[in-house]
C-alpha positions as a Markdown table, in Angstrom:
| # | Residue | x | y | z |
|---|---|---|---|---|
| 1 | Unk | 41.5 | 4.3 | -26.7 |
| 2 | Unk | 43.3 | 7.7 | -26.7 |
| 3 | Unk | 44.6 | 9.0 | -23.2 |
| 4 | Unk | 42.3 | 11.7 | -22.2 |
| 5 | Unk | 43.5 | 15.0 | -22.3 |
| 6 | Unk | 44.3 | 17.2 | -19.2 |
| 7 | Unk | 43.4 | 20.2 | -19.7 |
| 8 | Unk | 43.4 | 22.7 | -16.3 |
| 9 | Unk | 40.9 | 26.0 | -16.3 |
| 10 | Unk | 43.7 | 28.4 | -14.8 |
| 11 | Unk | 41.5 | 31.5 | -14.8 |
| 12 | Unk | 37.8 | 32.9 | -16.4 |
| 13 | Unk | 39.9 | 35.1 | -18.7 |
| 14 | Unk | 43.3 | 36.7 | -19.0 |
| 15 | Unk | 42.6 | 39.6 | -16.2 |
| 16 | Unk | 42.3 | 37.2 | -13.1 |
| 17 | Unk | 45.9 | 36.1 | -14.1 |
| 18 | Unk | 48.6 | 37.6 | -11.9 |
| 19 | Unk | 51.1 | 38.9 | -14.3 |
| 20 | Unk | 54.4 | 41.0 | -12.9 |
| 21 | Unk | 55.8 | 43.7 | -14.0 |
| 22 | Unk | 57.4 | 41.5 | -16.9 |
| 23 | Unk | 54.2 | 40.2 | -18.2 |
| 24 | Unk | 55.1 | 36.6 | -16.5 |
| 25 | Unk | 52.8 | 35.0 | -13.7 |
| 26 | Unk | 54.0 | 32.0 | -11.4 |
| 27 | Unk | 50.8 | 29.9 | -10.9 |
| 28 | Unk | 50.3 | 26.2 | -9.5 |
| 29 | Unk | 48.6 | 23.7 | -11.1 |
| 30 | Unk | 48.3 | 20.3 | -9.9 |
| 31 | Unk | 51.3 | 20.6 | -7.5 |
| 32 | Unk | 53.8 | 22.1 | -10.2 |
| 33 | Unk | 54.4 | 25.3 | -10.8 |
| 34 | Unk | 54.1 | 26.7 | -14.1 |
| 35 | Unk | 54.8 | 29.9 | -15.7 |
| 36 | Unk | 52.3 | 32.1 | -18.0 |
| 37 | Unk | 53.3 | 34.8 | -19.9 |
| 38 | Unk | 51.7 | 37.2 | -22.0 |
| 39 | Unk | 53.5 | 37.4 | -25.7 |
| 40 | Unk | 52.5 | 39.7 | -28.4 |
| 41 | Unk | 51.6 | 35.9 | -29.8 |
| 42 | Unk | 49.3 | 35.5 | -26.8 |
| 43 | Unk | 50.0 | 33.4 | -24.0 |
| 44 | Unk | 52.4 | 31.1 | -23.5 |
| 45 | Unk | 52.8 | 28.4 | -20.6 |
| 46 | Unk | 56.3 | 27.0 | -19.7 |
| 47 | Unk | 57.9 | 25.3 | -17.0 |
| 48 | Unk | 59.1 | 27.4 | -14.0 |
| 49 | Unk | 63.0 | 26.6 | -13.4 |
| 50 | Unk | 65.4 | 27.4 | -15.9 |
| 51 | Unk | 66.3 | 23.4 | -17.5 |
| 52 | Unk | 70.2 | 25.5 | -17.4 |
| 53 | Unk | 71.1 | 25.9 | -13.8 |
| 54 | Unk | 67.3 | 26.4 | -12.1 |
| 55 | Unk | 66.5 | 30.0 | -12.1 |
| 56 | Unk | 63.3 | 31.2 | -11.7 |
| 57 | Unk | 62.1 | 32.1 | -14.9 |
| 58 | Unk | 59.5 | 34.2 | -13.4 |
| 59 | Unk | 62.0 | 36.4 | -12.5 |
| 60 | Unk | 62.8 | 36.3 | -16.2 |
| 61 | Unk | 61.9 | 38.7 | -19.1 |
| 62 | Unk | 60.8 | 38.3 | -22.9 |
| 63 | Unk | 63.0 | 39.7 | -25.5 |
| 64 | Unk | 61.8 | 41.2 | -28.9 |
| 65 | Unk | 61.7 | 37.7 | -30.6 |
| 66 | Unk | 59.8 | 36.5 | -27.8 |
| 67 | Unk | 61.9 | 34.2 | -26.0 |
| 68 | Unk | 62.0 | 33.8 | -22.4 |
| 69 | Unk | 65.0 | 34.6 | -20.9 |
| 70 | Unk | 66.4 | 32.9 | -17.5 |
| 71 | Unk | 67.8 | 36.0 | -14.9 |
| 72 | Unk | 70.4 | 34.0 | -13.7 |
| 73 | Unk | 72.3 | 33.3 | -16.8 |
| 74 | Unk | 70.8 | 34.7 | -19.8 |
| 75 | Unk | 69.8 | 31.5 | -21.3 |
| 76 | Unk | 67.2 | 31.9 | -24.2 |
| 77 | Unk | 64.4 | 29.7 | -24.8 |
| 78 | Unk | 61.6 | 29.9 | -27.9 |
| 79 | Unk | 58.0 | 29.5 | -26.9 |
| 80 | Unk | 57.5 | 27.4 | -30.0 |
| 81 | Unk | 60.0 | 24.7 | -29.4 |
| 82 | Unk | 61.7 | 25.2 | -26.2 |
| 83 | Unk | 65.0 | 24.9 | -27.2 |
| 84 | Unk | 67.8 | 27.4 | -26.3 |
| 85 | Unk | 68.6 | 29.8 | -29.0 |
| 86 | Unk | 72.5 | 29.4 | -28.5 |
| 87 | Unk | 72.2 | 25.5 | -29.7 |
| 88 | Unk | 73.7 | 24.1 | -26.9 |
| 89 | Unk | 70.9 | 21.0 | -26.1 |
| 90 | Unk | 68.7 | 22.7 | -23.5 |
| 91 | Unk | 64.9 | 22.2 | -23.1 |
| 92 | Unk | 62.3 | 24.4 | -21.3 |
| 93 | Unk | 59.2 | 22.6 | -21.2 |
| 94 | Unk | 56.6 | 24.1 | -22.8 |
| 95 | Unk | 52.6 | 23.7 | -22.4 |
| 96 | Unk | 49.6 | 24.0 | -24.4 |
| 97 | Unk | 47.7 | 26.7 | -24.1 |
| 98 | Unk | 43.8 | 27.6 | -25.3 |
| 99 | Unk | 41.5 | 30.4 | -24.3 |
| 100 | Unk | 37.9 | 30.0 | -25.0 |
| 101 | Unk | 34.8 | 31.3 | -23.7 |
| 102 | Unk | 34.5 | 29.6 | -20.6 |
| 103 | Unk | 37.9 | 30.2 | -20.0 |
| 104 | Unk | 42.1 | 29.8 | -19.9 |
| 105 | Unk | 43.0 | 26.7 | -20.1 |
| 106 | Unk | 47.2 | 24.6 | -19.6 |
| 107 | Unk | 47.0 | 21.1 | -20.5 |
| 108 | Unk | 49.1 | 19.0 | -18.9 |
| 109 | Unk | 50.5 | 15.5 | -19.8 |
């Protein structure tokens, strides 16, 4: 039998979520804190702290190719595959994320 899957209802739709100024909110789920940010692909969930040195990618911003990038060093991670664009063997975990009618949902593993 397949593990069931986690999904988490983080907000009825995309207006209850707290975005800053950089179109990233820091919301907590299950005791972990988790990153949302709107994208011109929609939104995309990630892990808070920066897999580099821990920086709060909250604090962060998203560049034209849509990468999140960490404040503290300019470390730059893809929302598709959560690597770092300069190669060097970093991963930003990334989460599922689905909006439907009843609401916006993170699914955690």
């Amino acid at each position: 039998m397949p593990p069931k899957e986690n999904w988490i209802k983080v907000a009825d739709n995309i207006g209850e979520i707290p975005f800053r100024e950089n179109r990233i909110a820091s919301i907590k789920i299950e005791e972990k804190t988790i990153c949302i940010a709107e994208t011109s692909f929609g939104l995309k969930a990630f892990s808070s702290k920066c897999p580099h040195a821990g920086g709060s990618l909250s604090e962060g911003f998203i560049d034209k190719k849509q990468n999140i990038i960490c404040p503290v060093h300019g470390y730059r991670f893809s929302f598709n595959t959560g690597r770092d664009t300069n190669g060097e063997g970093y991963f930003l975990k990334i989460y599922p994320v689905k909006e439907t009618v009843e609401g916006i949902f993170i699914k955690l593993e």
